[in-house]
Every structure is written in structure tokens, then in C-alpha cells.
C-alpha positions in Angstrom: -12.8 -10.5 2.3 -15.8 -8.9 3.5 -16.1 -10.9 6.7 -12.4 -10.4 7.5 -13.2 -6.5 7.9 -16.3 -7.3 10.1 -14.0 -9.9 11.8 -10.9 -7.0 12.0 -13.7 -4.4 13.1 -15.2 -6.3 15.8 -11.8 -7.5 17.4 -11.0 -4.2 17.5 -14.1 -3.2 19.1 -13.7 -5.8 22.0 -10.1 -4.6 22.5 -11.1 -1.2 23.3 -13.3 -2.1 25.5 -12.1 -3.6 29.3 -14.6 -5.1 29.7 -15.0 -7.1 26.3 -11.3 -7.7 26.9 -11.1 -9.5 29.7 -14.4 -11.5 29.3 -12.4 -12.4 26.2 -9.7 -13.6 27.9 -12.0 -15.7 30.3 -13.7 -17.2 27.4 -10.5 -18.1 25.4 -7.5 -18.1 28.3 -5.1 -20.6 26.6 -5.4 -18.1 23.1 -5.0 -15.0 25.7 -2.0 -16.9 27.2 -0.7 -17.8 23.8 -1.7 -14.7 21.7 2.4 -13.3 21.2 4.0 -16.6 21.3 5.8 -17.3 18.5 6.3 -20.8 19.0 2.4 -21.4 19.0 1.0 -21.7 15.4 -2.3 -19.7 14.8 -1.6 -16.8 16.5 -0.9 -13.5 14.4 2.7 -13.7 14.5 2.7 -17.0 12.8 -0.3 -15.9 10.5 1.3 -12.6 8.7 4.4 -14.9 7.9 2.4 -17.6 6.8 0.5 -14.7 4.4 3.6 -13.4 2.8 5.0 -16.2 2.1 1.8 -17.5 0.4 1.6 -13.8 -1.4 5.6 -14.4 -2.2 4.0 -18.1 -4.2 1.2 -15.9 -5.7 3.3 -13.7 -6.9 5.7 -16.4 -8.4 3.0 -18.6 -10.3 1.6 -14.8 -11.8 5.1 -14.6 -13.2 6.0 -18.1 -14.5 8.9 -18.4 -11.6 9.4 -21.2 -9.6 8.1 -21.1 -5.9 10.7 -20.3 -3.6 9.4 -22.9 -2.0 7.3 -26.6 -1.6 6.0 -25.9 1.5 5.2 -22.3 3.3 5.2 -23.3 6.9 5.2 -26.2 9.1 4.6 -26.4 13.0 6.4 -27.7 14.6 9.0 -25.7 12.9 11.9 -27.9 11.3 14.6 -29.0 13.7 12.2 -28.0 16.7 12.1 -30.8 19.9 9.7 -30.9 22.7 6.6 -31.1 20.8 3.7 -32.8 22.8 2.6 -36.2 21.4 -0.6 -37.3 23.3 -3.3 -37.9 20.8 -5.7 -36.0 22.4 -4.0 -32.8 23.1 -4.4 -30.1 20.8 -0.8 -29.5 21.4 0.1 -32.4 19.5 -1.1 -31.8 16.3 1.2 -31.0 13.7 0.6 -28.4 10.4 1.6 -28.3 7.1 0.7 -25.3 5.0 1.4 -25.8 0.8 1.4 -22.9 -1.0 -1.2 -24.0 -3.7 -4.1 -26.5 -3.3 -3.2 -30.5 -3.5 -4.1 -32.4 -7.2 -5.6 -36.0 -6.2 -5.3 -36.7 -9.8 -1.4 -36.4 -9.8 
């Protein structure tokens, strides 16, 4: 938890700064092109729902309730077309997030 507060304070720090912000952008330009998008997993749109919905599963395994559900998120999202499919583009990978850690031994 610690290093998300550094991470949190030094994001912040770059984003006030113009500077910082557009070498940033430079550095990164398809995550400063993609940053809002909601269709592009990773980004902090897609993060925050991919946190309360794994805070919804904590909060059902600390009460004995069933999880509301087997998987939290998948990208590409369920019924969604278009999705790229060359193996070595980033853009084709898929994403599966469970809400608890796999059992090999089951």
C-alpha cells in the first residue's frame, strides 16, 4: 500500500507540472492517447471498476455469501467485436480477472 501513495504522489507531481506532462506523454503516447478510453483495459476507468467489484467479492467471502460473481472483468468485454487478433500486438491480448486466486490442486 505504501508504494501505491508514492506511486499516487508522484503522478500527481508530474501532472502539475507541464513540463513533466508532456515529456510523459512523449514517453508513453499510446497510454496518453488511451488514458479515458473505456474500451482500453488498464486505464483508470477500467481499474476503479475492476477494484469494486473485487472489494464487492471481499466483502462477500468476509460474510459467508456467495460471490455475485465467477469472474470480475474480462476484456474484451462480453459480446464485444472488433478485437485485434495478430499475435504480436498488444492489442490482441485478452484479460480475465477472478475474484480470488486459482487452486491448482482442485
Amino acid at each position: 500500500m505504501g508504494l501505491v501513495g508514492f506511486a499516487i504522489h508522484a503522478v500527481s507531481a508530474i501532472a502539475a507540472d507541464p513540463e513533466g506532462l508532456a515529456d510523459a506523454e512523449a514517453d508513453f503516447p499510446w497510454a496518453a492517447a488511451h488514458d479515458d478510453d473505456p474500451a482500453t483495459p488498464g486505464n483508470p476507468p477500467s481499474e476503479a471498476e475492476i477494484a469494486r467489484r473485487y472489494w464487492q467479492s471481499n466483502w462477500a467471502l468476509l460474510h459467508g455469501e456467495p460471490l455475485p460473481r465467477p469472474v470480475l472483468w474480462t476484456f474484451p468485454a462480453d459480446g464485444a467485436s472488433g478485437h485485434a487478433t495478430e499475435a504480436a500486438s498488444i492489442e490482441s491480448w485478452i484479460s480475465i480477472v477472478f475474484p480470488r486466486g486459482l487452486d491448482e490442486g482442485r
